[in-house]
KESETOR-147130 format. One record per residue (C-alpha): x, y, z; residue in three letters; residue number from 0. Coordinates in steps of 0.02 Angstrom, whole numbers, plus 32768, in hexadecimal, padded with zeros to 4 digits. Last residue first. Layout:
% KESETOR-147130
+------+-------+------+-----+-----+
| east | north |   up | res |   n |
+------+-------+------+-----+-----+
|    X |     Y |    Z | ALA | NUM |
...
+------+-------+------+-----+-----+
//
This chain:
% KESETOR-147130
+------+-------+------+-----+-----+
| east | north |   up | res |   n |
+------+-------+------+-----+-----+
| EE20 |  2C19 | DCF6 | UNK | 407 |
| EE3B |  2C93 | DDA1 | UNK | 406 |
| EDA3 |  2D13 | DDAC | UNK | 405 |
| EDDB |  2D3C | DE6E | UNK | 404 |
| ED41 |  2CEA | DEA4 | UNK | 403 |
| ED69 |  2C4E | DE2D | UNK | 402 |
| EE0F |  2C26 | DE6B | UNK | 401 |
| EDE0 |  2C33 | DF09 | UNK | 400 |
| ED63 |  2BA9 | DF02 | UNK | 399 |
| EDD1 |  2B42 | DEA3 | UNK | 398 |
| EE47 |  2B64 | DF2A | UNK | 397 |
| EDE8 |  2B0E | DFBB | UNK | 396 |
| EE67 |  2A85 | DFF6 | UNK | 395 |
| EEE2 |  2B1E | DFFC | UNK | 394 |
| EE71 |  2B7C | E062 | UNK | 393 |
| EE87 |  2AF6 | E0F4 | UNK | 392 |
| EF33 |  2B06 | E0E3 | UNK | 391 |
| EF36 |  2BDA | E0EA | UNK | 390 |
| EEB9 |  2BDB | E184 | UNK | 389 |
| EF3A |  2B69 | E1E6 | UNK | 388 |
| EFCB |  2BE6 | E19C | UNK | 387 |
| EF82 |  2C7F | E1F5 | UNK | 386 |
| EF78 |  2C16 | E290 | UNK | 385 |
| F02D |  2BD6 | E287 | UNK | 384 |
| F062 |  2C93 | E26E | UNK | 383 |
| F002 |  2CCA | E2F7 | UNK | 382 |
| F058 |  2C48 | E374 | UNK | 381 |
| F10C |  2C7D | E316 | UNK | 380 |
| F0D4 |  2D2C | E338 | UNK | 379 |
| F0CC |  2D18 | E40B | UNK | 378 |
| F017 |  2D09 | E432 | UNK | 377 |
| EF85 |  2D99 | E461 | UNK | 376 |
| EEDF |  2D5B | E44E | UNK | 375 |
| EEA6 |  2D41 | E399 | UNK | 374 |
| EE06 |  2D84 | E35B | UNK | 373 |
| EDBD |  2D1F | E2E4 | UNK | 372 |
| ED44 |  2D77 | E24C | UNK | 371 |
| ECEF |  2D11 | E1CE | UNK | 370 |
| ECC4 |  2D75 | E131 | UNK | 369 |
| ECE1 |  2CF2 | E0A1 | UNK | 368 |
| ED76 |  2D46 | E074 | UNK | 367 |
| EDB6 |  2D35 | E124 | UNK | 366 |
| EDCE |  2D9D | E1AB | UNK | 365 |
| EE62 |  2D80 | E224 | UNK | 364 |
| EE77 |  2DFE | E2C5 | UNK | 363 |
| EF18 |  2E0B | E308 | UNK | 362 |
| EF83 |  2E15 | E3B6 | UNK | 361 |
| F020 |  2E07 | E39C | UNK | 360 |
| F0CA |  2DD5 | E407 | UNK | 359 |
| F189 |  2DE4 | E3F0 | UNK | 358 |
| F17C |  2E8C | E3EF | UNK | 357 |
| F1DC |  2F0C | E379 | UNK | 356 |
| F14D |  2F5B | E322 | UNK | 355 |
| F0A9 |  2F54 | E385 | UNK | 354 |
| F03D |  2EC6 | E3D1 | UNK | 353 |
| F05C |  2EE2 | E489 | UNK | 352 |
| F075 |  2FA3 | E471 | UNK | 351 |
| EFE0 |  2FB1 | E436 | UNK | 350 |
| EFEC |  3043 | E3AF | UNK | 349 |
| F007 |  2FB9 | E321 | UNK | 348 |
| EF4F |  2F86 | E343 | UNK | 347 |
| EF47 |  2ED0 | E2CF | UNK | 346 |
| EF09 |  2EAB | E226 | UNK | 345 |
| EF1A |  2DFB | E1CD | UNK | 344 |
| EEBF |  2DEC | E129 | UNK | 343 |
| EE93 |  2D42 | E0D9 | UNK | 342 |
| EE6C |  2D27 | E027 | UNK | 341 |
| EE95 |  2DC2 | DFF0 | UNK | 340 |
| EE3A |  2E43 | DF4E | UNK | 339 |
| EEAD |  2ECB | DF6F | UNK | 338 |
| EE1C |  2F41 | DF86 | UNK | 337 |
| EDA8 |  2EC0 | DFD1 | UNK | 336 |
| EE15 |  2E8B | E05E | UNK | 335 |
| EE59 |  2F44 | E065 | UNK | 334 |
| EDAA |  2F60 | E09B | UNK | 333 |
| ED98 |  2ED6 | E10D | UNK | 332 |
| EE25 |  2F21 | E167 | UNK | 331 |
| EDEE |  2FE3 | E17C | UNK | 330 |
| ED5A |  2FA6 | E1BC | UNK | 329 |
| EDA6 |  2F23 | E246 | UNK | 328 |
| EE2F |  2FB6 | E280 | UNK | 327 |
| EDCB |  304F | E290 | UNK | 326 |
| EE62 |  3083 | E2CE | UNK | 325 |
| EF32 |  306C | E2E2 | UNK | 324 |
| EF41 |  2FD9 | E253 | UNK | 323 |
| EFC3 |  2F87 | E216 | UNK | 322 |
| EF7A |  2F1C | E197 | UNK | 321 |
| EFAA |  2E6E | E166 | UNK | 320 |
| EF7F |  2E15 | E0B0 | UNK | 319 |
| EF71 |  2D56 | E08F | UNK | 318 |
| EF5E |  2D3D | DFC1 | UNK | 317 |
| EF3E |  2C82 | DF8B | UNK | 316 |
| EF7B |  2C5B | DEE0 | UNK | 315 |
| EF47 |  2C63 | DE33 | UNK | 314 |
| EF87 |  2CFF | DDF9 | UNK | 313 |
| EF76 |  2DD2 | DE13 | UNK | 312 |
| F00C |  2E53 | DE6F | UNK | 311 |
| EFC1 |  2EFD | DE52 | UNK | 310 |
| EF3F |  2EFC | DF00 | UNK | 309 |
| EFCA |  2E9A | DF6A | UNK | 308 |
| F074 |  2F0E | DF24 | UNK | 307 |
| F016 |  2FAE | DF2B | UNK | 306 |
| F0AB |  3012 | DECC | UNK | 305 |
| F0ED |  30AB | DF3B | UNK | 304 |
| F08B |  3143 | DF23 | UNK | 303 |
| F0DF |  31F2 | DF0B | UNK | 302 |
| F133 |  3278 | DF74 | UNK | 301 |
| F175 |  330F | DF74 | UNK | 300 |
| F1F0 |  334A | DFFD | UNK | 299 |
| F201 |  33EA | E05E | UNK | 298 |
| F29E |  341F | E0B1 | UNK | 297 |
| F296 |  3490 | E13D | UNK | 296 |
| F2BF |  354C | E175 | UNK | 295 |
| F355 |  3555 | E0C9 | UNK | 294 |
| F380 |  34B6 | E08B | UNK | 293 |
| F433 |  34D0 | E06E | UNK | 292 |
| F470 |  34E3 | E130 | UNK | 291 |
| F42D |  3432 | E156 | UNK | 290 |
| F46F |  33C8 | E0B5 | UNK | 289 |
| F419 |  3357 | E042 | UNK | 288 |
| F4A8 |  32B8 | E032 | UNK | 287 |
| F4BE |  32B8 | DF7B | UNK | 286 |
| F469 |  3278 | DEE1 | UNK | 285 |
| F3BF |  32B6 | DF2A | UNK | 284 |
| F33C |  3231 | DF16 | UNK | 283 |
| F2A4 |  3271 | DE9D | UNK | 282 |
| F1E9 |  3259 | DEC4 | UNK | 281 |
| F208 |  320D | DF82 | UNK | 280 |
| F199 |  316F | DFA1 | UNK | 279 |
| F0F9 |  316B | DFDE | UNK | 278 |
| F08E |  30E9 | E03A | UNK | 277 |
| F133 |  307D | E072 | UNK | 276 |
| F11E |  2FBA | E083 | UNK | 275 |
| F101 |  2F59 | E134 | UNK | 274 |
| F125 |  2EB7 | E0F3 | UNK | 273 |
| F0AF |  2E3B | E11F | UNK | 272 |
| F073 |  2DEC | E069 | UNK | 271 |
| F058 |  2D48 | E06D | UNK | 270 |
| F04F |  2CFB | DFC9 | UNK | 269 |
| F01D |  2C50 | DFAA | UNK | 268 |
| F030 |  2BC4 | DF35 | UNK | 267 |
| F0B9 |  2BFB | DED8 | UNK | 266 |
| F101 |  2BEA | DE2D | UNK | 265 |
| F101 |  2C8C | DDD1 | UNK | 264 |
| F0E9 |  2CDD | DE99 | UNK | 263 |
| F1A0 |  2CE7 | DE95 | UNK | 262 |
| F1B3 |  2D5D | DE08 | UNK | 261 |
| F142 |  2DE6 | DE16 | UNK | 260 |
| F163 |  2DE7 | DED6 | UNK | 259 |
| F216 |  2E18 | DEC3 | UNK | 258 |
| F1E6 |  2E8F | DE32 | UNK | 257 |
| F153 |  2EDD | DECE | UNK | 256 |
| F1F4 |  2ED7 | DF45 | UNK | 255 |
| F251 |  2F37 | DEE2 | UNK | 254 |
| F1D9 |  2FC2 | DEC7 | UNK | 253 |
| F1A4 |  2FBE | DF77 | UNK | 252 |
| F26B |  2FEB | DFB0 | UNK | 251 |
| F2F2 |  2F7C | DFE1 | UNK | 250 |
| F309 |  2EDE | DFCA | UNK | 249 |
| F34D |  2E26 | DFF8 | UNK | 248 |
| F318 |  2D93 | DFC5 | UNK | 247 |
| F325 |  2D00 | E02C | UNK | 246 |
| F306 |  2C4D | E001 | UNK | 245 |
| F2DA |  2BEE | E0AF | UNK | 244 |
| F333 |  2B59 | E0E0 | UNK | 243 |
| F378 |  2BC3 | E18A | UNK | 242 |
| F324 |  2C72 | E19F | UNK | 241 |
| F3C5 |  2D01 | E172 | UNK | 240 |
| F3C3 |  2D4B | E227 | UNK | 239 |
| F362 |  2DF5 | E255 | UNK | 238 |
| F3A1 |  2E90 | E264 | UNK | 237 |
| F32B |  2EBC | E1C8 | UNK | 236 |
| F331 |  2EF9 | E10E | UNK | 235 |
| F2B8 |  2ECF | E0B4 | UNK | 234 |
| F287 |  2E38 | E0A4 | UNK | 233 |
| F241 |  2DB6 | E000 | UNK | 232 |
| F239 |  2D12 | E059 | UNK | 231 |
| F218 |  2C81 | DFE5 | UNK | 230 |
| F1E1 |  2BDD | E046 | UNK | 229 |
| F1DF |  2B3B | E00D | UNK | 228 |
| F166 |  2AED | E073 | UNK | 227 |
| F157 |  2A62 | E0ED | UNK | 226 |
| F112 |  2A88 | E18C | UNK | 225 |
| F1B3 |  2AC9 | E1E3 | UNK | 224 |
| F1DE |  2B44 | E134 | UNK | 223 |
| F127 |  2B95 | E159 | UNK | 222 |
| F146 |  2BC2 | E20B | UNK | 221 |
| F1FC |  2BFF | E1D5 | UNK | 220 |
| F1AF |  2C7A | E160 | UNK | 219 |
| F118 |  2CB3 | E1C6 | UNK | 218 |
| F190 |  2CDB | E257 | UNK | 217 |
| F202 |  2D40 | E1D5 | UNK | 216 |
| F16F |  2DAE | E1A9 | UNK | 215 |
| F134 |  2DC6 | E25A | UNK | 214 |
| F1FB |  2DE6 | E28A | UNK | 213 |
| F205 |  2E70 | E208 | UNK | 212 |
| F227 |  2F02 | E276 | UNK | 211 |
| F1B4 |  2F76 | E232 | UNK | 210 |
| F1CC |  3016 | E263 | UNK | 209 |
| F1AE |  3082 | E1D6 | UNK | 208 |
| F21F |  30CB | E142 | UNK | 207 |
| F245 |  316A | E0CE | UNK | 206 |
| F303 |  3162 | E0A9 | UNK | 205 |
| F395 |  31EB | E0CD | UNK | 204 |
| F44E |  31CB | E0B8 | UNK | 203 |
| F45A |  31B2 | E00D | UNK | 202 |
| F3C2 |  3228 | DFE9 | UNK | 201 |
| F31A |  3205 | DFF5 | UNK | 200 |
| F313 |  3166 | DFF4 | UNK | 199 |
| F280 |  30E8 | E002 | UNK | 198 |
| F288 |  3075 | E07D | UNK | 197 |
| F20E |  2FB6 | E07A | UNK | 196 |
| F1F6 |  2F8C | E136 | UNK | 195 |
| F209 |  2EB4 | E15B | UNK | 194 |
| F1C8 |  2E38 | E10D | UNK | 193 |
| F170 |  2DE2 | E08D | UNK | 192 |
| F137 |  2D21 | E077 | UNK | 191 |
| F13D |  2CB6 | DFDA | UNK | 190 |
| F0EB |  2C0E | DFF0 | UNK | 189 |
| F110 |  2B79 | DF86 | UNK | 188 |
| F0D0 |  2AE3 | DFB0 | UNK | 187 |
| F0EC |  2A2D | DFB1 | UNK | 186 |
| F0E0 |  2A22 | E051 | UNK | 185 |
| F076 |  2A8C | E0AC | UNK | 184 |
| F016 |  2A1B | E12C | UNK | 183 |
| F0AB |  29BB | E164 | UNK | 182 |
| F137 |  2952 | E11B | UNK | 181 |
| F1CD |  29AA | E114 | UNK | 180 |
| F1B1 |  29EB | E1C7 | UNK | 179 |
| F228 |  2991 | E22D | UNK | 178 |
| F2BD |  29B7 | E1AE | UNK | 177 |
| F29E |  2A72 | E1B4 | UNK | 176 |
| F294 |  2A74 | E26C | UNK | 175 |
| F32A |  2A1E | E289 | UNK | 174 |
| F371 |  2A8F | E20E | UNK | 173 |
| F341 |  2B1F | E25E | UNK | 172 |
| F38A |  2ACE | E303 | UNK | 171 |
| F439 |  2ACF | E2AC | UNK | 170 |
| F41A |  2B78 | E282 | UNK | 169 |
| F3FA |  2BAC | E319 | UNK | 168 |
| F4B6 |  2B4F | E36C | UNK | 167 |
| F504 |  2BB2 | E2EE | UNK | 166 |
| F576 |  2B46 | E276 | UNK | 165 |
| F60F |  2AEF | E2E0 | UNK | 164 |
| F6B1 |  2B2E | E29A | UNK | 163 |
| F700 |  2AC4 | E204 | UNK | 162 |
| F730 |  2B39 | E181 | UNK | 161 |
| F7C0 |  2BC9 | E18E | UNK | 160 |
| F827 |  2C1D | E20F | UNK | 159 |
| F8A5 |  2BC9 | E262 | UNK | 158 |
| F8C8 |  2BD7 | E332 | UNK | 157 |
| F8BF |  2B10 | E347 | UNK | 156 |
| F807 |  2B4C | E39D | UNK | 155 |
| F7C7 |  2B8C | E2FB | UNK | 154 |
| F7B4 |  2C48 | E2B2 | UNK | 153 |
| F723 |  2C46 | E235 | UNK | 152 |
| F6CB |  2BFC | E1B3 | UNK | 151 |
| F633 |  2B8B | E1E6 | UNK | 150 |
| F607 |  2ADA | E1B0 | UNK | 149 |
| F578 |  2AC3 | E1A4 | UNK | 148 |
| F4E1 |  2A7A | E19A | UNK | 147 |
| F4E2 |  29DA | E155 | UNK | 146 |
| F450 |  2964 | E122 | UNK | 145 |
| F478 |  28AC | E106 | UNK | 144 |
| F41A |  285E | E064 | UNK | 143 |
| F48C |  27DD | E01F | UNK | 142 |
| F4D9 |  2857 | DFA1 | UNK | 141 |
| F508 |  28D3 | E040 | UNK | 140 |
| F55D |  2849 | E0A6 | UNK | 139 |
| F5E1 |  281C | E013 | UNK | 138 |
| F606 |  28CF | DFE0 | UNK | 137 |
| F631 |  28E1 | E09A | UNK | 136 |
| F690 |  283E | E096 | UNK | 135 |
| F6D7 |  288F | DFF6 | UNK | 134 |
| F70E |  292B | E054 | UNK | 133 |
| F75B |  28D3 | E0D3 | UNK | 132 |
| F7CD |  286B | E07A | UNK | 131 |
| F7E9 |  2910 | E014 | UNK | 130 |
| F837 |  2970 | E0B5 | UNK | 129 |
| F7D8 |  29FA | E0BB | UNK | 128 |
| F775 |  29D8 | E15B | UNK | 127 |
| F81B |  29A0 | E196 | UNK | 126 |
| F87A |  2A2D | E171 | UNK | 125 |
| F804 |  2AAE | E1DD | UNK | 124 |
| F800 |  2A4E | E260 | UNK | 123 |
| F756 |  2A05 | E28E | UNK | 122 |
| F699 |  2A2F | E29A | UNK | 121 |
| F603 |  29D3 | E230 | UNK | 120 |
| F54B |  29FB | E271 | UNK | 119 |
| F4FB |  294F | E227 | UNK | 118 |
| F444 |  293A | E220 | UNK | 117 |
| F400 |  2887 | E1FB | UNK | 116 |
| F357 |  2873 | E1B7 | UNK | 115 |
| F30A |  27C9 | E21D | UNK | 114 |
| F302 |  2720 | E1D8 | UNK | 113 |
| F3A4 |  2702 | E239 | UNK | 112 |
| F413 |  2661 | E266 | UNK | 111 |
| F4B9 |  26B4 | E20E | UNK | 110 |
| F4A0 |  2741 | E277 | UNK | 109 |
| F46B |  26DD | E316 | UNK | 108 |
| F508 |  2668 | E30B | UNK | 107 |
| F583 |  270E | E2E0 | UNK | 106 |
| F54C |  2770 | E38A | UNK | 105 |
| F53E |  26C0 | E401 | UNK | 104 |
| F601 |  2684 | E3AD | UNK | 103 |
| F64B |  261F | E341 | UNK | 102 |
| F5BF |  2636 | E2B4 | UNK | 101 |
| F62D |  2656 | E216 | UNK | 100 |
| F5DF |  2676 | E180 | UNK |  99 |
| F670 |  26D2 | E123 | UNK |  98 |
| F611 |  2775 | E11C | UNK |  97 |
| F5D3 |  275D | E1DA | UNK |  96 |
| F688 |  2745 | E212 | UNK |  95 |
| F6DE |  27CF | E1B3 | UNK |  94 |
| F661 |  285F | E1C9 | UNK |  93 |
| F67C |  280F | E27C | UNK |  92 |
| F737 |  283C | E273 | UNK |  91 |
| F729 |  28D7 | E223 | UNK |  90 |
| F6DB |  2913 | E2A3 | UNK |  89 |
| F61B |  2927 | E2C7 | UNK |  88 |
| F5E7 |  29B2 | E352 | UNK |  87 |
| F556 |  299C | E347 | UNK |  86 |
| F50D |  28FD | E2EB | UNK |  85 |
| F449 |  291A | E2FF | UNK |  84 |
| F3E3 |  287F | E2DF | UNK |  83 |
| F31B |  28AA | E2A4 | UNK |  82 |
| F282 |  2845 | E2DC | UNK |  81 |
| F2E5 |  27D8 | E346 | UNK |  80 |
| F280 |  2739 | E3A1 | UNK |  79 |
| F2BD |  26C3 | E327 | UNK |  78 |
| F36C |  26F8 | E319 | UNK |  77 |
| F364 |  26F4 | E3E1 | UNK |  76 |
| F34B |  264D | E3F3 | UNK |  75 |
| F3F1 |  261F | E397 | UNK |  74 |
| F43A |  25C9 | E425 | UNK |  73 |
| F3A8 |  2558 | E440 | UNK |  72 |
| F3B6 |  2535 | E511 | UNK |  71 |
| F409 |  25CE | E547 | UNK |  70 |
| F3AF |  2652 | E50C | UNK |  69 |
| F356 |  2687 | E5CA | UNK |  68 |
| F404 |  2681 | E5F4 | UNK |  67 |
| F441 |  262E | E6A1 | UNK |  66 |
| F48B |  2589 | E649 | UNK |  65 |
| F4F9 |  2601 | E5BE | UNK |  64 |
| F52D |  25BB | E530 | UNK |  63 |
| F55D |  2637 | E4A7 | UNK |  62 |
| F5A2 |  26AD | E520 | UNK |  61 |
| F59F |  2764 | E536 | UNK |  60 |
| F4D6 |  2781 | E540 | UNK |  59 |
| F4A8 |  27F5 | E5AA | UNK |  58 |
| F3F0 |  27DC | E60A | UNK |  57 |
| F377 |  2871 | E5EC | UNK |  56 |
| F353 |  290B | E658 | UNK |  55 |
| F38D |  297F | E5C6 | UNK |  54 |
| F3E6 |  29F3 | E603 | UNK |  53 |
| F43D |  29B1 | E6A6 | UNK |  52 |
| F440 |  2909 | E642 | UNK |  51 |
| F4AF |  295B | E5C3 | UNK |  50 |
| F52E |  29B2 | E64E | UNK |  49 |
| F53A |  28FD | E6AB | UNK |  48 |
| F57A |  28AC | E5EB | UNK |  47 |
| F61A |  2925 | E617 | UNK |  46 |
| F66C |  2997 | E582 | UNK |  45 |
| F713 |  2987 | E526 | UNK |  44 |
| F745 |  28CE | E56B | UNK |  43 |
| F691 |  289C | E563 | UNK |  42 |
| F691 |  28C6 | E4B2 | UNK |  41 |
| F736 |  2848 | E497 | UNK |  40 |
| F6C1 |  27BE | E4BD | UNK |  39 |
| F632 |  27D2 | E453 | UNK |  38 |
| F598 |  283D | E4B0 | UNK |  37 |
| F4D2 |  27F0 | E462 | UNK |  36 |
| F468 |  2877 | E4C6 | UNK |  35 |
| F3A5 |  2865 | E4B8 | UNK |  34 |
| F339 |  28F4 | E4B2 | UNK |  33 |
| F293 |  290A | E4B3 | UNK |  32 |
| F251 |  298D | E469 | UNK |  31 |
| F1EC |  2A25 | E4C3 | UNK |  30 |
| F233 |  2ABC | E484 | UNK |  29 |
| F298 |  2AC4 | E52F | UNK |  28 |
| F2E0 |  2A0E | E4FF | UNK |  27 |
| F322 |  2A4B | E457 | UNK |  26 |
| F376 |  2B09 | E4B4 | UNK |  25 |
| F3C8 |  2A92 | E536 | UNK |  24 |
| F40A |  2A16 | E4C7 | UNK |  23 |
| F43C |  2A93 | E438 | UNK |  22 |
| F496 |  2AFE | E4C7 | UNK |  21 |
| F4F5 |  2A60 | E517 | UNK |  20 |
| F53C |  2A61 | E461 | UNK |  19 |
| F5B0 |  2AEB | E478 | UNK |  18 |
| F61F |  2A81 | E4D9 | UNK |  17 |
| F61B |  29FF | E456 | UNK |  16 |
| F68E |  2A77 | E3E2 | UNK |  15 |
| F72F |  2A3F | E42F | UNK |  14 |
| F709 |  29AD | E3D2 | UNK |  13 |
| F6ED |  28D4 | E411 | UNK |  12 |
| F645 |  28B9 | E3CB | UNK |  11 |
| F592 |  28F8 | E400 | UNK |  10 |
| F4EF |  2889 | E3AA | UNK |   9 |
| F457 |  28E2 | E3EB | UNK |   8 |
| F3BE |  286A | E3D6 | UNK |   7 |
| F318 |  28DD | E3BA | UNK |   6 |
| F27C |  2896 | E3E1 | UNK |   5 |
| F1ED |  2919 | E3B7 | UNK |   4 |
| F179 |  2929 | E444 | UNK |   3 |
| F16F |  29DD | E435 | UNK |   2 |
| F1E7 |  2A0D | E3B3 | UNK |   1 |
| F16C |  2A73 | E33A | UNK |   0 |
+------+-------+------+-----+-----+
//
């Protein structure tokens, strides 16, 4: 997603541009390439020597510099940006940029740009609500700027409130976001599902499994970088809130199913990788069941959880996943026909390389059309990416669909 992507980094003159060196690093790991625009006052906080440690690129500190790759055309890197990251940006550069000042190498390529421009704003408390700065910021956002941030906590004047540096991933989610706006899936809506459904038992006590959620959440993000608006119906995970994705949280299969209801009204695609209970308890105890009242044991009836991909019907693509721990092809291609999918992806949860929790998979995708490809094993994102190629070129074949499923 970042591979070859140029990314300027814009740092101003905050206490905050310390944490920056950790965007840099983490940008030019992924791949980008990353060029460091530092104003003045940043090189008082942090040195330019740190930045070209990371990212093996020239500084820039001045806006005429004879031993700079950028010195001859002072705006030469608004052409070769693809996106313009302003992190940390004060008040003061808010200020500048808003007022069309280019007085120095950070402000000239801004105002220069064709690129999206990212700003991570960070400042005193006071000043971010001052109302000069607020209508710069009001100013900024009606031209087309993207923000991310602020955050609320305690600042370095002591205060808490607004104005601390937004989480150095979400600032990269963002990047992402913005690079991807115009790939394969955009324009479309795709509703992904995440994450272990529980069904209580008592207020304590819930039926679950050991899904993690991170396959789910990997499909999401993949999704939101090429393009699409993304609906993420999770349950509940340790995992982080996915940045520009529309989360909605739930519980149990029968709220996920009236979370699914809804969203697919206007969706493209439906992915369906939560891991969602068999059986749910028949009654829930109003209190917590206790040890010494249920005698040698405690037996429970159960019933059926809703079968969200077989009930759920409409004119969109249906992607299913099976955990599987035998017989794992067969007992795919038959909940391919059962639920009616486009795409099934099953994978052997008893592997401990592919199981819950791991940051890798190794699945097998069949198709509708019978076509079976055996993936080797790849972190999620990778599978997710894979998953989705199969999803675009389906899209361009949704007639077809349309009319296998008895879609008018």
């Amino acid at each position: 997603m970042l591979a070859n992507k140029t990314i300027v980094l814009g740092i101003t003159g905050g206490i905050a541009a310390y944490k920056v060196a950790d965007l840099a690093s983490k940008l030019t790991q992924a791949g980008a390439r990353v060029e460091i625009i530092m104003t003045k006052s940043a090189t008082e906080f942090i040195t330019p020597l740190t930045f070209r440690s990371l990212t093996h690129r020239t500084v820039v500190t001045e806006m005429f510099n004879v031993n700079s790759e950028f010195s001859i055309g002072h705006v030469a890197l608004a052409t070769a940006a693809d996106v313009i990251v302003i992190a940390p940006a004060t008040a003061n550069i808010v200020a500048k940029i808003a007022g069309g000042i280019a007085d120095d190498m950070l402000s000239a390529t801004v105002l220069a740009t064709e690129a999206p421009v990212i700003v991570a704003p960070a400042m005193n408390v006071n000043m971010y609500q001052n109302p000069a700065t607020q209508d710069n910021l009001a100013k900024l956002k009606a031209r087309g700027f993207i923000f991310v941030g602020p955050g609320y906590g305690r600042l370095a004047s002591g205060k808490i409130g607004m104005g601390r540096l937004t989480d150095i991933e979400e600032i990269i989610g963002t990047i992402k976001q913005v690079l991807g706006r115009s790939g394969d899936l955009a324009g479309k809506n795709i509703v992904v599902t995440a994450g272990g459904t529980q069904e209580a038992i008592d207020p304590v006590r819930y039926i679950g499994n050991r899904s993690s959620g991170k396959m789910g959440y990997a499909v999401a993000e993949a999704a939101r970088d090429r393009g699409a608006k993304v609906t993420l119906i999770t349950a509940p995970t340790a995992l982080s809130k996915p940045v520009g994705v529309a989360v909605t949280p739930v519980t149990t299969a029968v709220q996920m199913k009236k979370a699914v209801v809804k969203a697919v009204a206007q969706t493209d695609v439906l992915i369906m990788v939560a891991a969602v209970a068999d059986y749910q308890p028949k009654s829930v105890a109003k209190g917590k069941i206790k040890k010494e009242t249920t005698g040698a044991g405690l037996t429970l009836e159960l019933v059926k959880t809703p079968d969200i991909l077989a009930e759920v019907k409409g004119d969109f693509i249906k992607v299913g996943f099976a955990a599987e721990t035998e017989d794992i092809v067969a007992n795919a291609r038959k909940k391919l026909a059962n639920k009616q999918l486009d795409i099934i992806a099953v994978n052997d949860v008893t592997s401990p390389d592919s199981g819950f929790g791991v940051d890798t998979n190794r699945v097998t995708l069949i198709s509708h059309d019978g076509k079976v490809e055996s993936l080797p094993l790849m972190s999620k994102r990778e599978v997710a990416d894979r998953i989705l190629d199969k999803v675009v070129g389906m899209l361009t074949k949704k007639p077809q669909s349309q009319m296998r499923r008895g879609v008018s």
